[in-house]
C-alpha positions in Angstrom: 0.0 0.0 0.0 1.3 3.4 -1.0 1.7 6.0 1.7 1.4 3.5 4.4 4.2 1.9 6.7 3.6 -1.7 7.4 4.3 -3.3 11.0 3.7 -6.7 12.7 0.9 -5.1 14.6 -1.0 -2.8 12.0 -0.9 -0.7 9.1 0.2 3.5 9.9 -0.3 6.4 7.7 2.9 8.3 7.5 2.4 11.8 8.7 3.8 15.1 6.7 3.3 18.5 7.6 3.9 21.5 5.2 5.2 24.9 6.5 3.3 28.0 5.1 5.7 31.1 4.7 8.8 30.2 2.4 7.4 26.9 1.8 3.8 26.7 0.5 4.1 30.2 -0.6 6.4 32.8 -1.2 6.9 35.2 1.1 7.0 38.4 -0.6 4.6 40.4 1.6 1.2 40.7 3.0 0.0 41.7 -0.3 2.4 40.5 -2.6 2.2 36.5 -1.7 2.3 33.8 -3.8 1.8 30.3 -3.9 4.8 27.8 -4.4 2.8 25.9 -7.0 5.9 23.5 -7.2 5.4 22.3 -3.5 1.8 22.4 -3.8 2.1 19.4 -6.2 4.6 17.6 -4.1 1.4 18.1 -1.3 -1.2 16.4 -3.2 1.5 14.1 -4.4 1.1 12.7 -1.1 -2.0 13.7 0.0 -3.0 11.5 -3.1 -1.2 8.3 -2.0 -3.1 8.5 1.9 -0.9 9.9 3.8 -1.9 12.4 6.9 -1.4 15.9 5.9 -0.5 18.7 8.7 -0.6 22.6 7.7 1.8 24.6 10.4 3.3 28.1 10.6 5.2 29.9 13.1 2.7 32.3 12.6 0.1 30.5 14.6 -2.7 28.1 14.0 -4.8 30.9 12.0 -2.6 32.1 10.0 -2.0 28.4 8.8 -5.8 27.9 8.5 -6.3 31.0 6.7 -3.6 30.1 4.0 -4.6 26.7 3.7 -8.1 27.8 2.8 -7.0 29.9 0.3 -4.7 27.5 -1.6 -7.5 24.8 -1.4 -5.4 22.5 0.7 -6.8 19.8 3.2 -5.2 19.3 6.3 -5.4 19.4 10.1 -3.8 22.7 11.1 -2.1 22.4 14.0 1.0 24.3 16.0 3.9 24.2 14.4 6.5 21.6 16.2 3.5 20.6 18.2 4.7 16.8 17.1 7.2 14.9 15.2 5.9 13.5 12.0 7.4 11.4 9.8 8.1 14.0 7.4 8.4 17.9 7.4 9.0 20.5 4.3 10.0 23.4 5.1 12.2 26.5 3.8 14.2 26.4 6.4 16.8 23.6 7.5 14.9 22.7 10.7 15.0 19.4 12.7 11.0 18.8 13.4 10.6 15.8 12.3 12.1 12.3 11.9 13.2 13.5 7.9 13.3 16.9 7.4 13.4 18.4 3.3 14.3 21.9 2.1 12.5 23.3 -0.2 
């Protein structure tokens, strides 16, 4: 099964989480934003193959809510660095999950 890791004791969607500023879109200015329509693919990449998508920002819960809602993305918003998933992207080099990816 794509997008799943298999164990003895059960079958586990793999958790990724997407960072908003830098990462889902470029961060030009309040005004000025755009999306990063390259990493938006590489989300519904995934999203596509089961896996649980996660929406953070360090600029809080609704910010990320408000951006994913208007890039059309589904996801759980949550705090950013609230948990360690199984994957992170993010603009940064940051160390919040088990694999971390630049973009």
């Amino acid at each position: 099964m794509s997008g799943w890791i298999e164990n003895d004791e059960s079958t586990i969607p793999l958790n990724i989480a997407f960072d908003v500023d830098g990462t889902l879109i470029h961060q030009v200015g309040e005004a000025e934003d755009t999306p990063r329509y390259d990493v938006i693919a590489i989300f519904h990449f995934y999203k596509n193959l089961g896996y649980n998508m996660f929406i953070w920002s360090g600029g809080g819960v609704s910010y990320a809510q408000r951006w994913s809602q208007k890039l059309g993305l589904k996801a759980k918003i949550i705090e950013k660095g609230s948990f360690q998933p199984d994957l992170v992207f993010d603009d940064m080099n940051v160390n919040l999950g088990i694999v971390n990816i630049r973009v």
